[in-house]
C-alpha positions as a Python dict, from the first residue, in 0.01 Angstrom:
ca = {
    (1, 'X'): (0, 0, 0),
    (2, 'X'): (119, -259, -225),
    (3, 'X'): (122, -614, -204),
    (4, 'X'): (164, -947, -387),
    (5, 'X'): (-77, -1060, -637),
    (6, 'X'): (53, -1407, -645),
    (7, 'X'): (-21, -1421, -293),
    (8, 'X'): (-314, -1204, -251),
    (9, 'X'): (-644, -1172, -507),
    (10, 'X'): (-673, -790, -524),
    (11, 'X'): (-1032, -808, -444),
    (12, 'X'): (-920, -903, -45),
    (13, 'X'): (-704, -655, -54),
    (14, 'X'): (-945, -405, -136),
    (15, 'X'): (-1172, -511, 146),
    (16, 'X'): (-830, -455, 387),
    (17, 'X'): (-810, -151, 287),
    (18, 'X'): (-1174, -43, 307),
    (19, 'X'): (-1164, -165, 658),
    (20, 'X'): (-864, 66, 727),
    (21, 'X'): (-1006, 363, 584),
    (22, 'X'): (-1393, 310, 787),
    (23, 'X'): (-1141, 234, 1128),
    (24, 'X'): (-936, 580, 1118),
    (25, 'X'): (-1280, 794, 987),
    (26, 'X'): (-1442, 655, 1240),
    (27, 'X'): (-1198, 649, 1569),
    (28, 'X'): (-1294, 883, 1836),
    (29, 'X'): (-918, 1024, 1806),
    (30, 'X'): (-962, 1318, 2071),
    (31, 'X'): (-1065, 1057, 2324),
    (32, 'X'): (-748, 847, 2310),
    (33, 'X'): (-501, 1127, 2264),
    (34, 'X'): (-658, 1229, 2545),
}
């Protein structure tokens, strides 16, 4: 992912993409391709 740093401080986008990674290890992906 890459992004802007004029319009976005790299520390947010580091959360963003933290949040990203916990979401898809921690989806139950058998239950919605289910």
């Amino acid at each position: 992912l890459t992004w802007d740093h004029r319009a976005f401080d790299g520390s947010t986008a580091v959360l963003f993409l933290r949040r990203i990674k916990e979401n898809l290890e921690s989806w139950d992906w058998e239950q919605e391709l289910a």
